[in-house]
C-alpha positions as CSV (number, residue, x, y, z in Angstrom):
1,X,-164.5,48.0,67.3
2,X,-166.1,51.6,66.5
3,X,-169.4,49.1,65.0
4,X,-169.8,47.5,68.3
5,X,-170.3,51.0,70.6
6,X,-173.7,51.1,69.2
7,X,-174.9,47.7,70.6
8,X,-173.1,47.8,74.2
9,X,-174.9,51.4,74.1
10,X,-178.5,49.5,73.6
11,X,-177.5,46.4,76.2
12,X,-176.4,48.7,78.6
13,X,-180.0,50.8,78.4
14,X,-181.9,47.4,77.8
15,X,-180.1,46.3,81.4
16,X,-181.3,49.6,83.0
17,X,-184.8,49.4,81.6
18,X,-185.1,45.1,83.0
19,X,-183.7,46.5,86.5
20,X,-186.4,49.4,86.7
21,X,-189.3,46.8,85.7
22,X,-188.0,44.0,88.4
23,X,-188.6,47.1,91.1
24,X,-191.0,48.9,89.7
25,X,-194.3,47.9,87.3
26,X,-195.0,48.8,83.9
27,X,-197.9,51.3,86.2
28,X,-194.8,52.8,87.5
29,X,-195.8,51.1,91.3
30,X,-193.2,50.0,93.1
31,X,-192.6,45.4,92.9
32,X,-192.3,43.5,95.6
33,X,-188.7,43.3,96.2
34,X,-188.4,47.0,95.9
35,X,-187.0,49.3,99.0
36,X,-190.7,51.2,98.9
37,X,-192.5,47.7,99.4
38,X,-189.8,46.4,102.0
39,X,-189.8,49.3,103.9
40,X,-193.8,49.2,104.1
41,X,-193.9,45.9,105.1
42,X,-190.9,46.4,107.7
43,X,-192.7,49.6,109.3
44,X,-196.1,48.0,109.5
45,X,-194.7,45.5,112.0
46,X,-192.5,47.6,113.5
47,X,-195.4,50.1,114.5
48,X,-197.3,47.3,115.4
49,X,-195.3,46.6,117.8
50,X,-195.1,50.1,119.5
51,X,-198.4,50.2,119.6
52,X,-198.9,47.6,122.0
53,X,-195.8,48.3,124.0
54,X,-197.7,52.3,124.5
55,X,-201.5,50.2,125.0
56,X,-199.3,48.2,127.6
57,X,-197.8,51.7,129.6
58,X,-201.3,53.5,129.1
59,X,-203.5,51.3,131.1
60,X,-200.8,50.4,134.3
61,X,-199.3,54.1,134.5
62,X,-200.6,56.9,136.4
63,X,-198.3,59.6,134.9
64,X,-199.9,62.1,132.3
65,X,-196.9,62.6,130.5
66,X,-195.9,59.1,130.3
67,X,-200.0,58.3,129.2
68,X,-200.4,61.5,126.7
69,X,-196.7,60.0,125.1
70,X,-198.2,56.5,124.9
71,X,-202.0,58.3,123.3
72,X,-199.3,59.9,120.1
73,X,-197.4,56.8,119.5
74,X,-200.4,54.6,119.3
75,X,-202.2,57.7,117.4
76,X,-199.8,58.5,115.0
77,X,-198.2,55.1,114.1
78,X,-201.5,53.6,113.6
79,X,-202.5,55.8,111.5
80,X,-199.2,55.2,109.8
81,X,-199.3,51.6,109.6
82,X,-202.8,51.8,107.6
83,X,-200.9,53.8,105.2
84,X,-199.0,51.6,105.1
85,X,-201.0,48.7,104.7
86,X,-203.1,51.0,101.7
87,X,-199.7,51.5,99.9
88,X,-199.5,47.8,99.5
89,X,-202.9,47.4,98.9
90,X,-202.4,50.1,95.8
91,X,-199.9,48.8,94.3
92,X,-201.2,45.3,94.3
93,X,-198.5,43.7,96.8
94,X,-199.7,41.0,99.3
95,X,-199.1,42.7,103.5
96,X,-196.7,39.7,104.0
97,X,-194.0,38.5,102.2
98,X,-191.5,35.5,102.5
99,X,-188.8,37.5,102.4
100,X,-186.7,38.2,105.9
101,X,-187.3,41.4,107.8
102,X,-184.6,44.6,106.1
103,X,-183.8,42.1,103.1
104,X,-184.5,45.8,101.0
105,X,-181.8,47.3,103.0
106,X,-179.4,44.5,101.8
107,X,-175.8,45.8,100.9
108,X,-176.5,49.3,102.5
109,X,-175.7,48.7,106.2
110,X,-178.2,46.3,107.3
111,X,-179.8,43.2,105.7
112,X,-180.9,39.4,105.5
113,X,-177.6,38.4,106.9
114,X,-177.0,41.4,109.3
115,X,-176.7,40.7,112.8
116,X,-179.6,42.2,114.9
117,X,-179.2,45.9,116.6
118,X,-181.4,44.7,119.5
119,X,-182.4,42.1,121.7
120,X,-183.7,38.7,119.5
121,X,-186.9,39.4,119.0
122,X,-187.5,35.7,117.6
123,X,-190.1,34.7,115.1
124,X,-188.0,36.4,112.4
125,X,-188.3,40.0,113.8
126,X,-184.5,40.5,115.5
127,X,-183.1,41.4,112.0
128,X,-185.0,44.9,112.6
129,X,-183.4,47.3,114.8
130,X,-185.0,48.6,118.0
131,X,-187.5,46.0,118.7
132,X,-188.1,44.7,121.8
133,X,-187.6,40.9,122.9
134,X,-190.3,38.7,124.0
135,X,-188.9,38.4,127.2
136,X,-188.9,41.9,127.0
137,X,-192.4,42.4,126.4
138,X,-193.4,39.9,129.3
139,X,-191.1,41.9,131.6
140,X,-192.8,45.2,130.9
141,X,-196.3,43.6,131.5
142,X,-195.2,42.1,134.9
143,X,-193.8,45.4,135.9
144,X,-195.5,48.3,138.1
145,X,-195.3,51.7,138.6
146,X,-191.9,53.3,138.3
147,X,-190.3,50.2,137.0
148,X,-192.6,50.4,134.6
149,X,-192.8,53.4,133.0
150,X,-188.7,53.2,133.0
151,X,-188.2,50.2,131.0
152,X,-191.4,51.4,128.7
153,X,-189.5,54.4,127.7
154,X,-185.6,52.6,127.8
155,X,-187.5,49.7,125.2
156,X,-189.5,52.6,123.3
157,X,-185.9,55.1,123.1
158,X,-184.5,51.8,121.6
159,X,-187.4,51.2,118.9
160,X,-187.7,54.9,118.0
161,X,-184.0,54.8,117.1
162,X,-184.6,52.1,115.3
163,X,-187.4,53.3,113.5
164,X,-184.8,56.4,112.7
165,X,-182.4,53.8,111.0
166,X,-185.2,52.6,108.9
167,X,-186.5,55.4,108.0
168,X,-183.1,57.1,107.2
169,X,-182.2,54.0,105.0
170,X,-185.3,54.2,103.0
171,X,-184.7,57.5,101.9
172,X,-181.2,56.8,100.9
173,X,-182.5,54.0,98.4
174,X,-185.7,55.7,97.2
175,X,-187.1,59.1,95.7
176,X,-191.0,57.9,95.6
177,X,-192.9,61.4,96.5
178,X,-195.3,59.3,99.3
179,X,-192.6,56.9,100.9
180,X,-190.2,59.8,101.2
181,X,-192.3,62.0,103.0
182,X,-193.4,59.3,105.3
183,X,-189.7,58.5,106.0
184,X,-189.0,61.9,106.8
185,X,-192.0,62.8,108.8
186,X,-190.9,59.6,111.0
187,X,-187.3,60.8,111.4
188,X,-188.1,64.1,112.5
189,X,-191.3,62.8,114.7
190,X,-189.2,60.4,116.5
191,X,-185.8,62.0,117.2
192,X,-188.1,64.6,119.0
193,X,-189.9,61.8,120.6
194,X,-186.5,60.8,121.7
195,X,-185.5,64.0,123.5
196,X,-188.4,64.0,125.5
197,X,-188.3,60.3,126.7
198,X,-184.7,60.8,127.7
199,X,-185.8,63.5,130.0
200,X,-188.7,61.6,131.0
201,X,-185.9,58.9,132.6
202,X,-183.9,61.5,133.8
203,X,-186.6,62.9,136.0
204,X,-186.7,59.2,137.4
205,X,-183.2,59.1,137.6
206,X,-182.6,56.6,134.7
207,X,-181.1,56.2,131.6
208,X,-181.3,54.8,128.2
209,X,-180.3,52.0,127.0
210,X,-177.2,52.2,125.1
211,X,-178.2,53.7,121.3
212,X,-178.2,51.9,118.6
213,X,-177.9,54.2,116.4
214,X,-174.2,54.9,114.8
C-alpha cells in the first residue's frame, strides 16, 4: 500500500494540471468554457441590451436626470462591452458561442438549467437575470412621457440587479487581475446606479419592480 501513495500523489496533480489546461491555455488565457470567457460573452449582451433600452429613454424623455442617467449607462457599458469584446479577441475566443447564456455559472446558483430571474426574454436570453422581455421592450417604445421614464427605470433597476448577480458570481469563480476588476467596478457602479433610480421613481410616485436579487 505505502508503494502506491507515490502514484495517486502524481494522478491527483496530473488531474489538476488537465483541469487548469481545459479552462485556461498553455498562454495561461482563459478557454472557452471558462467563467472569464462566459462571463465576457454574457455581459457583452447583457450591455447591449441596456444600451438600447437608455438610447430608447434619451430621445422620448424630457427629464435631465432621467437623459444624463441614460448618457452613463450607454457611456460606460459601451465602453465596457468593447472590453469585452477585446478580451475575447485576446485570448483567441470567437464573440459567440453555442453554449446557453450563464452555462459558466453552472452549479453556483444559476445555470443552463436554471429557471430565469426575469421576464422570458426569448431567443435564448431569459436564462440571464434582469433582462427585459420583448414585449417589454415594445411596451417601453410605445410609451410617453411619465409612463415612460417609469417603466425605463423599473426595467433598468431589474437589469442592473441583474448585472450585480453576474458580476458577483464571476468573482466568486475567478481571480484573473482584468475580469475581477471589471466585475467589481460593475458591482459598485450599478448598486449606486440603483439608489438613484429608486429615488428617481419615488419622485414619480413609483416603485420597482420586485428585486431579483436574494
Amino acid at each position: 500500500m505505502p508503494a502506491r501513495k507515490p502514484l495517486l500523489i502524481v494522478f491527483a496533480v496530473l488531474v489538476v494540471a488537465a483541469a487548469a489546461f481545459l479552462l485556461f491555455g498553455r498562454d495561461g488565457a482563459p478557454r472557452d468554457t471558462s467563467p472569464e470567457a462566459g462571463f465576457a460573452r454574457d455581459m457583452a449582451t447583457h450591455h447591449a441590451q441596456a444600451v438600447d433600452m437608455s438610447f430608447t429613454i434619451r430621445d422620448k424623455s424630457q427629464s435631465r436626470e432621467i437623459r444624463n442617467l441614460a448618457y452613463d449607462i450607454i457611456t460606460t457599458q459601451s465602453n465596457q462591452r468593447g472590453m469585452f469584446q477585446g478580451w475575447l479577441q485576446q485570448w483567441g475566443l470567437a464573440q459567440a458561442t453555442d453554449q446557453r447564456p450563464m452555462a459558466w455559472m453552472s452549479g453556483h446558483g444559476h445555470g443552463a438549467a436554471a429557471t430565469p430571474t426575469a421576464s422570458p426574454a426569448g431567443e435564448g436570453q431569459g436564462a440571464m437575470p434582469g433582462m427585459a422581455s420583448p414585449q417589454e421592450l415594445t411596451k417601453l417604445k410605445e410609451l410617453q412621457g411619465a409612463e415612460a421614464e417609469v417603466l425605463f427605470l423599473q426595467l433598468m433597476i431589474r437589469h442592473h440587479e441583474g448585472g450585480v448577480e453576474m458580476a458577483e458570481g464571476l468573482l466568486k469563480l475567478s481571480k484573473r487581475d482584468e475580469v475581477a476588476g471589471m466585475a467589481a467596478k460593475i458591482v459598485e457602479g450599478q448598486s449606486g446606479e440603483i439608489k438613484l433610480m429608486a429615488e428617481l421613481l419615488r419622485l414619480r410616485g413609483a416603485q420597482p419592480l420586485p428585486s431579483i436579487l436574494k
